[in-house]
Each structure stands twice: as C-alpha cells, then as structure tokens.
C-alpha positions as CSV (number, residue, x, y, z in Angstrom):
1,X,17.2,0.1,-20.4
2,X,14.6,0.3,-23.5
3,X,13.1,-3.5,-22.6
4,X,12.8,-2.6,-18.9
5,X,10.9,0.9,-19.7
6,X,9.1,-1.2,-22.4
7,X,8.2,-3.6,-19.1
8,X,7.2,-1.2,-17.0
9,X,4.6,0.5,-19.7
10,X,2.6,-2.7,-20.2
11,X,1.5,-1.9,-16.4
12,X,0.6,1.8,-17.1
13,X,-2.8,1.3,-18.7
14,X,-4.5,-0.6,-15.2
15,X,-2.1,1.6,-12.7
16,X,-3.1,4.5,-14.5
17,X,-6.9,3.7,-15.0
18,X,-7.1,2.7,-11.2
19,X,-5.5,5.7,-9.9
20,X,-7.7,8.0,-12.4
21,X,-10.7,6.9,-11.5
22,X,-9.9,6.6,-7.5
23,X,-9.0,10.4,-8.2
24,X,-12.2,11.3,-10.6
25,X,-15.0,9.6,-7.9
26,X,-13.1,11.3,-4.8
27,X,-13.3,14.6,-6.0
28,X,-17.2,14.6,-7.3
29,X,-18.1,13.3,-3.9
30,X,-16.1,16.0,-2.0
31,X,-17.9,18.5,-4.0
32,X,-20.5,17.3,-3.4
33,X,-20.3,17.3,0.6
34,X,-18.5,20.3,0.8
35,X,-19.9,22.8,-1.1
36,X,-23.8,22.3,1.0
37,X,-21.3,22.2,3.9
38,X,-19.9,25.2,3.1
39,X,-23.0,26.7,2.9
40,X,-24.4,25.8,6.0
41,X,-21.2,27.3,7.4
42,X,-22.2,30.3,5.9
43,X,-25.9,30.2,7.4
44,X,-25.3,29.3,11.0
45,X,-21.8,31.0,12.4
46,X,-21.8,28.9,15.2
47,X,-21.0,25.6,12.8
48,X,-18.4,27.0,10.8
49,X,-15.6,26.6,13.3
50,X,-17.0,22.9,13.9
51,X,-17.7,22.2,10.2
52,X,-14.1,23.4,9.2
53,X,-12.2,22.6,12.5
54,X,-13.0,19.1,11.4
55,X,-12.3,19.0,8.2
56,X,-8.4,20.2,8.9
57,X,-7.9,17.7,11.6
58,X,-8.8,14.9,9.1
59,X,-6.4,16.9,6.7
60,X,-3.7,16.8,9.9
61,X,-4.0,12.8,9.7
62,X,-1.3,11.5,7.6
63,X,-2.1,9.9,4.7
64,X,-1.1,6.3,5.0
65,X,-2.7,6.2,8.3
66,X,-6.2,7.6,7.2
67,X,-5.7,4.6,4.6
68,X,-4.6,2.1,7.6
69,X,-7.3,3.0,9.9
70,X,-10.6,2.5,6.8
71,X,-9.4,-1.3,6.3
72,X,-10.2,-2.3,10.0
73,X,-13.5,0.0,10.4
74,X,-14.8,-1.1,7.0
75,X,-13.6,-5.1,7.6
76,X,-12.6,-4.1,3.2
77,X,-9.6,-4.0,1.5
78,X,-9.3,-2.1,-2.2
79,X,-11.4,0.5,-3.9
80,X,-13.9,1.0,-1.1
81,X,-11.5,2.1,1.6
82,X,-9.3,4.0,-0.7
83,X,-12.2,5.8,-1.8
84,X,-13.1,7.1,1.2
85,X,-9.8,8.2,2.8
86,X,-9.2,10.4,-0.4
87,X,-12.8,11.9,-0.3
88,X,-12.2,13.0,3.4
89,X,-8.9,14.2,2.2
90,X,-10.7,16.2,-0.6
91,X,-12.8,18.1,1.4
92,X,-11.0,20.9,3.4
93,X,-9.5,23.2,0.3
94,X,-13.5,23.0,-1.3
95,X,-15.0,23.3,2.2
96,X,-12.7,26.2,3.5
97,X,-12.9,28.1,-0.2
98,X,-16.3,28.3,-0.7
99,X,-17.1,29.7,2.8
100,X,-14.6,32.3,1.6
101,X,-16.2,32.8,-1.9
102,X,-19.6,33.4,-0.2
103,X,-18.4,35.4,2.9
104,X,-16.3,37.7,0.5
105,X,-19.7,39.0,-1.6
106,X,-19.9,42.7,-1.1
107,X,-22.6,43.0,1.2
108,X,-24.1,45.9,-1.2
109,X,-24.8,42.9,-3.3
110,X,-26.3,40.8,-0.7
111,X,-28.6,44.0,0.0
112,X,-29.6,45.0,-3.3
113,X,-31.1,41.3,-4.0
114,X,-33.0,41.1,-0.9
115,X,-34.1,44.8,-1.5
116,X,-35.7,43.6,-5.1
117,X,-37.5,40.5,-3.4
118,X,-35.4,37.6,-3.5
119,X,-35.4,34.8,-0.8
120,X,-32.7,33.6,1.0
121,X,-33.0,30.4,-1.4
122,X,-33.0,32.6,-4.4
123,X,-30.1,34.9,-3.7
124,X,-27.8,31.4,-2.8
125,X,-28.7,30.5,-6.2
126,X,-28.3,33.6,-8.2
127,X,-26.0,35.4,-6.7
128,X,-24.1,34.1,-3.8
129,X,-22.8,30.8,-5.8
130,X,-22.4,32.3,-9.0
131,X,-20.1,35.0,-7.4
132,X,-18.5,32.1,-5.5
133,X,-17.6,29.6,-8.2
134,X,-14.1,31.0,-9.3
135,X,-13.1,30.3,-5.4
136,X,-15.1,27.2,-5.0
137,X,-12.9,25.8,-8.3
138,X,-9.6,27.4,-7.0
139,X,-10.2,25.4,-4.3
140,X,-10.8,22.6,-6.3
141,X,-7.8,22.6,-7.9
142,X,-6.0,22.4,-4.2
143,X,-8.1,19.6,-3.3
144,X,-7.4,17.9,-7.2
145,X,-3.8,17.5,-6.4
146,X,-3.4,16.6,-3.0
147,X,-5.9,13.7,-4.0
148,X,-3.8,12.8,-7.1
149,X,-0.9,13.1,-4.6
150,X,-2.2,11.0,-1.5
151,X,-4.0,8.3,-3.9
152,X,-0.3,6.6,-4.8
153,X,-0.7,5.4,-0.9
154,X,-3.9,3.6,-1.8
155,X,-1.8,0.6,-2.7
156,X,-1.0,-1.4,0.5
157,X,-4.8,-1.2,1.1
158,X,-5.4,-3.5,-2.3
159,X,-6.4,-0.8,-4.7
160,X,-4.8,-0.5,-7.7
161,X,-2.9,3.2,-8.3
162,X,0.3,4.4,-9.4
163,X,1.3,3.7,-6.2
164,X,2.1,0.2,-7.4
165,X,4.8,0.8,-9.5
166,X,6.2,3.3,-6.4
167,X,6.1,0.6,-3.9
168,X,7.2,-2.3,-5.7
169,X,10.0,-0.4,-7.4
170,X,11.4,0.7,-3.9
171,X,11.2,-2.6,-2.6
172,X,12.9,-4.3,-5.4
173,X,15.6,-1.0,-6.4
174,X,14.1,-0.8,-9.6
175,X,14.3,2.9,-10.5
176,X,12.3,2.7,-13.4
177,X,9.1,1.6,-12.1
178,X,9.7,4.2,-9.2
179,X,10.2,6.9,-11.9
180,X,7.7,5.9,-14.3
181,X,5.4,6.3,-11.3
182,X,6.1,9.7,-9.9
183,X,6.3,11.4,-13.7
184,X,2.9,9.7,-14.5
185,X,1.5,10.8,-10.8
186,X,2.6,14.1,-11.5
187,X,1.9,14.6,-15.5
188,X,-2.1,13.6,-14.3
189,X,-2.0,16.7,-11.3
190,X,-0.6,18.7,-14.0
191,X,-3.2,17.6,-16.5
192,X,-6.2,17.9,-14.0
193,X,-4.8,20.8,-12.3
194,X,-4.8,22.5,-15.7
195,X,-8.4,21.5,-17.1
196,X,-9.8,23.0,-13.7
197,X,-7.8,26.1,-14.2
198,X,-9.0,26.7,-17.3
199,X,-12.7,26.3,-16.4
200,X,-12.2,29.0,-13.3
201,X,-10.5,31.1,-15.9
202,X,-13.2,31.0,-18.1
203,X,-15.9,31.3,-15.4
204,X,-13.9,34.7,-14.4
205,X,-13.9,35.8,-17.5
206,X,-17.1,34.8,-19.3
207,X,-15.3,33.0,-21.8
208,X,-17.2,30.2,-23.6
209,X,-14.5,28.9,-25.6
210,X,-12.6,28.4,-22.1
211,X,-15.2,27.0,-20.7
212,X,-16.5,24.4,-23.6
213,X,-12.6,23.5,-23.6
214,X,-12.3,22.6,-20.5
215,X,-15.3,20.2,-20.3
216,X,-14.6,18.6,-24.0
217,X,-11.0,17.9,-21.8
218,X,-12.9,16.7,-18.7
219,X,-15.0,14.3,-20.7
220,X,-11.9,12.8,-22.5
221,X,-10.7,12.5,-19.3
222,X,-13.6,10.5,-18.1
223,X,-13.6,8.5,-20.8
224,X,-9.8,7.8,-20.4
225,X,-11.2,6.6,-16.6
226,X,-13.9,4.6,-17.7
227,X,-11.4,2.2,-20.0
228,X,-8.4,2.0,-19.1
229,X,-7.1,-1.1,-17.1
230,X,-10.4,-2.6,-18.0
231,X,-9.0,-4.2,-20.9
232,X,-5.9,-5.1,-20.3
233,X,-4.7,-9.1,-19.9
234,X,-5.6,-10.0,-16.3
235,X,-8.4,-7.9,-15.7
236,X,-10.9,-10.2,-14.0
237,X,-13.8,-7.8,-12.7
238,X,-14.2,-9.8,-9.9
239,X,-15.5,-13.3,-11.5
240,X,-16.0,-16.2,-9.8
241,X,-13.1,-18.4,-11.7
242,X,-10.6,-16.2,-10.9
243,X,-7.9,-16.8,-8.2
244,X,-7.1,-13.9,-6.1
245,X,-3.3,-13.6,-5.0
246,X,-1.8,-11.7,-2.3
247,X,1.4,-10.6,-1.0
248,X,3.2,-8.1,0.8
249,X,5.4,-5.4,-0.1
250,X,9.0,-6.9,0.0
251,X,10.6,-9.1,-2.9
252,X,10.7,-12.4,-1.6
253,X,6.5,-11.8,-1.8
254,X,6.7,-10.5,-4.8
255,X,8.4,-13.7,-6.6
256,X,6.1,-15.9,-4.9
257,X,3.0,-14.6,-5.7
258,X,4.2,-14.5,-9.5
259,X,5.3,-17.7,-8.9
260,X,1.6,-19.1,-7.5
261,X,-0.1,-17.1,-10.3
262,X,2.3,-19.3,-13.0
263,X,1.8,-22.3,-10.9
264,X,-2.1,-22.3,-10.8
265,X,-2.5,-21.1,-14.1
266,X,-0.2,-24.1,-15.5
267,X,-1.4,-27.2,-13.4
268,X,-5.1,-26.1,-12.7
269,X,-6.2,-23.7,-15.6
270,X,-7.6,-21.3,-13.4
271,X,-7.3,-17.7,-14.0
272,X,-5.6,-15.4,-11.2
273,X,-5.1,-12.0,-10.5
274,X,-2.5,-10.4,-7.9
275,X,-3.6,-8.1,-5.1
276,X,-0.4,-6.7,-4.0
277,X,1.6,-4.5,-1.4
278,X,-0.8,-5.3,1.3
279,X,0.4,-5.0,5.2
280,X,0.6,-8.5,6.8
281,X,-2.5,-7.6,9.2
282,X,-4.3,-6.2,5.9
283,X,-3.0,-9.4,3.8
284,X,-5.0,-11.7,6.9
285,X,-8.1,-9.7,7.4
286,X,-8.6,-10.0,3.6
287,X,-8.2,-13.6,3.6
288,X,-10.0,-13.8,6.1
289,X,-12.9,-11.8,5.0
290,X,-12.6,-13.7,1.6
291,X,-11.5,-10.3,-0.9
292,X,-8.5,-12.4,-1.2
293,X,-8.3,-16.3,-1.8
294,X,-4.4,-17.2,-1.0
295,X,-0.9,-16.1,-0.3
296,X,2.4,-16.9,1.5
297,X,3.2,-16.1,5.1
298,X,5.2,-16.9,7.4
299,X,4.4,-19.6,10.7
300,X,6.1,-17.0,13.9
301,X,4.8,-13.4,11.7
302,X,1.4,-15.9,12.3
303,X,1.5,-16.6,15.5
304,X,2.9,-13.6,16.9
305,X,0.0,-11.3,15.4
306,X,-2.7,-13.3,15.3
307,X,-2.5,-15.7,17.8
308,X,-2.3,-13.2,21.2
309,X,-0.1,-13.8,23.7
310,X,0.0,-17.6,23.9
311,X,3.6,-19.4,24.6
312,X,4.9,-20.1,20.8
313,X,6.4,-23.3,21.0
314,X,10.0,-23.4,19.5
315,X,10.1,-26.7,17.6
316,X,8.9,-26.0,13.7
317,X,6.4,-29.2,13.7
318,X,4.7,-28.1,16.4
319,X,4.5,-24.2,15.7
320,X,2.9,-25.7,12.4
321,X,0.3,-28.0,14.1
322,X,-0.9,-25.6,16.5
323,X,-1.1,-23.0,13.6
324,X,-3.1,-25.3,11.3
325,X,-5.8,-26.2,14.4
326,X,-6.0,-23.1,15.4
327,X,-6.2,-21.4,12.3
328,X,-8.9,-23.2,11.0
329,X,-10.7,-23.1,14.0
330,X,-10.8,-19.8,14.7
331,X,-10.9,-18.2,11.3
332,X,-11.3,-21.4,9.0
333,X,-8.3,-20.5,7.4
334,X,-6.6,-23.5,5.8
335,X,-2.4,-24.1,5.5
336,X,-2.2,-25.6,2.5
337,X,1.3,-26.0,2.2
338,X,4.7,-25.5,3.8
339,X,6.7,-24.8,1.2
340,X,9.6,-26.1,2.7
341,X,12.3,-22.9,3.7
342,X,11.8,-20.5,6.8
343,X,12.5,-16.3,6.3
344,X,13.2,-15.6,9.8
345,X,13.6,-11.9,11.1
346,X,17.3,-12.3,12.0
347,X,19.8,-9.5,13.5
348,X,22.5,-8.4,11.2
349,X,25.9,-6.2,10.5
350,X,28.6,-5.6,8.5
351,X,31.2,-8.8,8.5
352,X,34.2,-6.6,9.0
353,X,32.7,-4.5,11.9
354,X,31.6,-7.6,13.5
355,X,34.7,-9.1,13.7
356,X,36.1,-5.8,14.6
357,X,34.1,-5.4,17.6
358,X,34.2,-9.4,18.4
359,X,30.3,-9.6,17.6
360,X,29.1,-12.5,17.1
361,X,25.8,-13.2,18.6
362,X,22.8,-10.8,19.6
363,X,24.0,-10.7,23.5
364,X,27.4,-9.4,22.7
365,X,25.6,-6.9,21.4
366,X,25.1,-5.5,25.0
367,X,28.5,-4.9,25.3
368,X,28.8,-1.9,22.9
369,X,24.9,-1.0,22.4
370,X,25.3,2.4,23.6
371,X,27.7,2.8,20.7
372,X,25.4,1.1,18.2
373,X,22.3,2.5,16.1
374,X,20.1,0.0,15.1
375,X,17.8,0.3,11.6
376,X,14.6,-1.5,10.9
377,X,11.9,-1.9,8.7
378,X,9.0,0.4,9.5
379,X,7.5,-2.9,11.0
380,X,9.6,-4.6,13.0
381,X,9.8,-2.2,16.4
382,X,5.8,-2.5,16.8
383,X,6.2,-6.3,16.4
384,X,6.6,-8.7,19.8
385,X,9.5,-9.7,18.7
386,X,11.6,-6.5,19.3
387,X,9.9,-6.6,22.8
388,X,11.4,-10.4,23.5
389,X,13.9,-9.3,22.4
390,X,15.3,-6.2,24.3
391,X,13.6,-8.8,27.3
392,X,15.8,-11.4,27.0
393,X,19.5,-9.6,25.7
394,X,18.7,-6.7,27.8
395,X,19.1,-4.1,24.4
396,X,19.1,-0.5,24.5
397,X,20.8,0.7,21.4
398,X,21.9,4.6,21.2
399,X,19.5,5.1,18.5
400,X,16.8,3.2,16.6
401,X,15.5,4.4,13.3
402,X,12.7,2.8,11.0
403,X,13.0,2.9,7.1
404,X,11.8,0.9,4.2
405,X,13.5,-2.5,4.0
406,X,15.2,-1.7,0.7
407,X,16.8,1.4,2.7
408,X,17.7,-0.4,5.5
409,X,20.2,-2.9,3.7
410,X,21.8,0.0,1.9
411,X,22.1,1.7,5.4
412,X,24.1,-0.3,7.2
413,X,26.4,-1.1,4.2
414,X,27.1,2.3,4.0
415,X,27.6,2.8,7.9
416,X,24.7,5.4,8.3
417,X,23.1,2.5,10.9
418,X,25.3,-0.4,12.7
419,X,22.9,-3.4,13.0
420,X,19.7,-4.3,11.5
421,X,16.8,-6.3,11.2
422,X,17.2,-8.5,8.0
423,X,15.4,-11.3,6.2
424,X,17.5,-15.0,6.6
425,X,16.5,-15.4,2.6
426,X,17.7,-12.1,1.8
427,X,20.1,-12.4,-1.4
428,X,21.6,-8.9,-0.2
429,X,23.2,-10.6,3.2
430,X,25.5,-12.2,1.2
431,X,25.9,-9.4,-1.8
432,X,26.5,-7.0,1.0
433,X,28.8,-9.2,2.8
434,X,26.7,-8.8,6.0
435,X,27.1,-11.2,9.3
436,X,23.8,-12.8,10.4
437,X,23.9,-12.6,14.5
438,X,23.6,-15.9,16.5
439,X,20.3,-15.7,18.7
440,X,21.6,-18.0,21.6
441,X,18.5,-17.9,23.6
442,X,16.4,-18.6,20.9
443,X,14.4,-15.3,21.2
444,X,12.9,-15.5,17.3
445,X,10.4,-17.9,16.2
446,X,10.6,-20.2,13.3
447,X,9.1,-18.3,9.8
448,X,8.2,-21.8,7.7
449,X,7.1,-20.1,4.7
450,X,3.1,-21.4,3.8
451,X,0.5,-21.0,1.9
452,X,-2.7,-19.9,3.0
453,X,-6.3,-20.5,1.6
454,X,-9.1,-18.2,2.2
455,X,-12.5,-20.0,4.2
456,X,-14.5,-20.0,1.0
457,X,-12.2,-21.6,-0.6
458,X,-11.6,-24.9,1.3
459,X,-14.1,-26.6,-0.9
460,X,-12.0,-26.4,-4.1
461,X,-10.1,-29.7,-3.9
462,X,-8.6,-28.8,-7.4
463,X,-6.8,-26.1,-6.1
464,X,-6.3,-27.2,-2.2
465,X,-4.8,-30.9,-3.4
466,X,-3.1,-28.8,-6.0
467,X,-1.5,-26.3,-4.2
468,X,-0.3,-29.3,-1.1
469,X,1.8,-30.8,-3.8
470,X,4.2,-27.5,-2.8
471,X,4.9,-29.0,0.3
472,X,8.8,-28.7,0.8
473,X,9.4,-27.9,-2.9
474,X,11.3,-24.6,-2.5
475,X,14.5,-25.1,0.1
476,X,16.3,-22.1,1.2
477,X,19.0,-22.0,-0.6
478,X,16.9,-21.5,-4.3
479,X,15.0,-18.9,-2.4
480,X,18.1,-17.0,-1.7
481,X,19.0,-17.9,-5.5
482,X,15.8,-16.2,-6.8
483,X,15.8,-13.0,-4.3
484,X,19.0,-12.4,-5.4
485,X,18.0,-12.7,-9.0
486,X,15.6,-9.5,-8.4
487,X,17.5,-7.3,-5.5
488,X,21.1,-7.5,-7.1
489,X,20.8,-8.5,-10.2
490,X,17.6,-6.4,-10.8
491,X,15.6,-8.9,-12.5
492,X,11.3,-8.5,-12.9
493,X,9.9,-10.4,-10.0
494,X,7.6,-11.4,-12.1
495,X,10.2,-13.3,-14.5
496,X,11.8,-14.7,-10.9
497,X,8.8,-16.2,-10.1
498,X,8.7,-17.7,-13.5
499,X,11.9,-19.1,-13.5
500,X,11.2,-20.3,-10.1
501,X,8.1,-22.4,-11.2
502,X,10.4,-23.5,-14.5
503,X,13.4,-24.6,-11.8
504,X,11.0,-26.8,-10.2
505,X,8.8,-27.9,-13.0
506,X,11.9,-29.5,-14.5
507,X,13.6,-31.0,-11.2
C-alpha cells in the first residue's frame, strides 16, 4: 500500500505543476476579458443579454466536449487547446458578477460623482470598480473552482493535469492514483478558493494585513506554478532529441507506450516523453500534425476512421498493404512495425449465461436481444462497426448503455449489462470467466497491432530500422500475460511495459 502511494507521488510534482498553471493562465485571461466585458454590458443595455447569453451557453457545453471540439478547430493537441476551453469556461461567474457589482451602486453615488465633475471614465475608475471589486472577486472565486474542476478533463487532449492520474487510474482499477487525484484536485480549489476569499475579505473590510496575506500566498502560489514538473526526470521542454510517445486511454496502451519508451531509450539512446490518454482521432491528428512522433494502433480502428467508407478487405496482409500505401500517401504516415498480435473489438458474456441461453455466436444473439442489454465503451456505438454490425445480425438489444471500459467488464460480471463490447487481449475475459462470441459473418475487421511514425520523422533511420526490428515480436498470448499483469493483478503499467521489453530482450 505504502510503495504504491510512494509510486503515485513521484508523478505529483509534473501532474500538479501542469494542472496549476493550466489553472493560473485561465483565470488571468478570463479577468481579463470579462471584467471590460462586463463593463460594456453595463454601458450599452442592449449588449448585456448578448454579452452574458453567450457566455452561459459556452458554460451549458459540457466540459469534455468544449475540450473535444478545440483539438480539431486549432489542428493542436496539449496546453494550447486546454487553455482555451478553460478560459471560456472562466468567464460567465466574472462576466455575470461584475455587471452585478456595478449595476448594484446606489445611484445616489453614481449622482453625487457626476454632480462634483467626474467623467464617465473617471467615476468607472473611482468609484464604480472600487465599489465592485468584492463581487468581481466573489465571482472569481466561482469561476476559480469550476476551472480547477473542469481542467482534470484536459488530459485526453495531451495536456498534462491531475486528470492523468484520474484517467489512467480508472482505466487500470488502480484506486490510488484515482484518489491521489481527486484529494489533490480538490486541496488546490480549496487552497485557491481560500487565498481569493481572503483578498475579497480584506478588500470589504480595508484590511491590509488580509490583503498583503493574500498576495504573499498568491505569489507562492505562482512560484509553486512556475517549477514544478519542470524539473522532474523526463521533462523535455519540447527538444528536438526527444521522442514523443502516445497512447490512448485503456491499459493494453498504456504497457505499450511504457514499453516503446524502455525500448528506444535502451537500443537507440534517445530520450522520450509519453503524451498520454489521447482519443484515437486525437492520437492521429497529432501524429499527423507532428506534436506527436509514434504510437500503437490498431489496422481495422485505422481503416475504419480514417480511411472513409472504402470496402476493408478481410485478409490481415492485405488490410496491412493497403494501410501502409495509403497511409503514407495521404498523410505520410509511416507503419513501422506490426507487432505481431491483433486486439479486435469482439462481443462478449458471461460463460454460464451463455451456455444458459445456448449463445454462442453474435447471430444467436437475435434470438433473445429483446431480453438482453448490451454495455459499451463510450466509443464503440459512434464507431462503423456497431453499424455493420446491427446490418448484418439484425441487433436490436432492449437497452444499450455506454461506460468507461474499466466499468463495463465489471458490469456484466456483475449482471447490471448482459453482453458487451470487449478487447480479444483483455486479461479480464479470462479473470472474469467471460465467453468471447463467434462473429460468423465476419462483421469485425482484423486489429494487427502497429506502430506508427509521425511524417517528420521518416528520415530517422535509427529509429524507423530500429523500431521494424518489432515486427511480430509480441504474440497474443504475452499480451494477454502483460494486461493481466496490470488489470487483475494491479501491477504499474509502467513496470508491465518493462517486464515486457525484459521478456523479449532475453528470448
């Protein structure tokens, strides 16, 4: 228990640092949007209901989504998309509080400056603001801990937060990382929430030794955001000798990007750094864009997103050939190597129900669907796949429900769905004593796990030659052994991927 906390802390200083200064940045340029848009609210009445109107339908968007939607718009993954979903999200409680700080001025006061000479200019900034600022900071207190809040969701866009121990430790059950996480996400809210309090309180009350305390805090606080993460092993800052490593948010990803990191850094030297829990159409834009330079996917998730609706052809030789022509000719994307198993998306349900309702293959399904309720990860029923699917077996289940992957294994073990989606490499098929469902007319694609370089760097022959010496060197059966290593037995992915690169460094 005391090793895996002790694990889990050696991550806090970049997870913490990344999310604190996502958090810091967001906030100053929300102040500094809303509060001259709240004022011109103020000036013209006929704005206000536009300038605030919009600002809560950007708050209505939900988080994740605001996230989604930056990566394609900005053609970025990381800081720079992160950054501006959670500066949109800042604005409404700064916005909407100091049009109510001004507005709320008695209007004697408004009066008695004009009466003495002052301009409009002059009375904003000597008495209107002034008056205002205990609101204005209320409401950046609001705005402080939504931010803190929504910025754990910054990670499947590549930026580094506390949202990567909250992802990764859902995906791979590992409660720790999960509640190391949510007490840090929520000791910072506290912390922030608290230094801003303290400067309204002593703005209300004229109290210098509030005040001075509260910015002596605020500048340890920036301090704190300026260093941390940015010494820690594996920072890279974005150097040119450093290998960039994604993966997706599921274990299998996990293990292999720990396991390219340990690979590249053994047989090449080069230095690397992972960029993780990205979505598979985030993972590709990145590569393709270059802000990341290699990671593992999988031949039909390939050609069913990226290749439009062309005929996938069924043999594995082939899928590859026309993947590796076509990826490079469209995106000069290079497969470097097949590593040698296939993680298909697969159907699957409890052995003992199977053979209790004579299940055995995905069409017998259609004999009790209407009794069955099938679960999913939250990306399978937006795929093609689940389309084919429901073409070819004729599939209209009595209820469908999305959930994270880790969820969804635990869900149909414990009967709350009857059939799900799984992984064929999953170690929990077998630990949960799960059936995998025959697919008789061939309705899922092969997966052929392979590695992927990104266009600018197809002129490294060091790493391209190095990383095609993978070619076939991980069979199915050792990935099984490996997953199972991190989702039953609980085991770091990190030290999987390790004792993956050891297992084949010695055969």
């Amino acid at each position: 228990m005391m090793e895996a906390f002790t694990n889990q802390l050696t991550h806090l200083p970049d997870y913490l640092g990344g999310h604190l200064r996502l958090v810091l940045v967001a906030l100053v340029i929300g102040t500094l949007i809303s509060i001259p848009l709240g004022i011109i609210a103020t000036r013209h009445k006929r704005l206000e209901s536009a300038i605030v109107g919009i600002a809560g339908v950007i708050q209505t968007i939900p988080g994740l989504a605001l996230l989604a939607i930056m990566v394609p718009l900005l053609n970025l993954i990381g800081v720079v998309p992160a950054l501006i979903a959670l500066t949109l999200y800042s604005l409404l409680p700064i916005l909407r509080n100091t049009v109510v700080g001004i507005r709320e001025i008695d209007d004697n006061v408004i009066e008695a400056g004009l009466g003495i000479g002052m301009t409009t200019n002059q009375l904003l900034r000597m008495v209107e603001l002034p008056l205002a600022i205990p609101v204005i900071i209320a409401g950046l207190r609001t705005s402080a801990v939504w931010v803190v809040g929504i910025a754990t969701l910054s990670t499947p866009v590549g930026a580094t937060s506390l949202g990567n121990y909250i992802f990764s430790g859902l995906q791979t059950r590992n409660n720790m990382a999960i509640l190391i996480g949510c007490v840090a996400a929520a000791i910072l809210a506290l912390v922030l929430d608290g230094i801003i309090h303290a400067f309204e309180t002593g703005v209300r009350q004229k109290n210098r030794r509030r005040i001075s305390g509260a910015v002596i805090a605020s500048v340890i606080v920036v301090i704190l955001a300026l260093t941390l993460g940015t010494t820690v092993p594996g920072y890279t800052a974005n150097k040119p000798d450093v290998v960039k490593i994604g993966s997706k948010p599921f274990t299998e990803q996990y293990i292999l990007s720990a396991f390219l990191q340990q690979y590249i850094a053994e047989e090449i030297g080069y230095r690397t750094e992972l960029v993780q829990n990205l979505g598979s159409s985030v993972a590709f834009d990145a590569l393709a864009a270059n802000q990341i330079d290699i990671y593992v996917d999988y031949s039909g998730t390939l050609w069913n997103m990226h290749m439009g609706n062309r005929a996938m052809p069924t043999n594995p030789d082939t899928l590859l050939q026309e993947l590796r022509r076509t990826l490079n000719r469209k995106y000069n994307i290079r497969i470097a190597a097949s590593l040698g198993f296939e993680n298909a998306y697969c159907l699957a349900m409890k052995t003992s129900q199977a053979i209790d309702m004579d299940i055995e293959s995905i069409r017998d399904l259609s004999r009790h669907e209407n009794e069955l309720v099938m679960g999913s990860d939250v990306e399978f029923f937006g795929r093609p796949e689940w389309t084919q699917l429901q073409l070819a077996y004729g599939l209209n289940f009595k209820k469908t429900r999305s959930m994270d992957a880790v969820l969804m294994y635990s869900a149909v073990q414990e009967n709350q769905v009857d059939v799900i989606s799984a992984y064929s490499t999953d170690g929990r098929i077998a630990a949960y004593n799960l059936t995998i469902l025959e697919d008789p007319a061939g309705v899922f694609p092969p997966y052929d796990a392979v590695v992927l370089v990104a266009p600018d760097m197809q002129d490294d022959s060091l790493l391209v030659n190095q990383i095609a010496k993978l070619n076939g060197v991980i069979s199915g059966d050792l990935m099984r052994e490996m997953n199972m290593l991190v989702d039953y037995q609980g085991q770091p992915p990190e030290e999987a991927g390790k004792k993956l690169f050891r297992r084949l460094k010695n055969q």
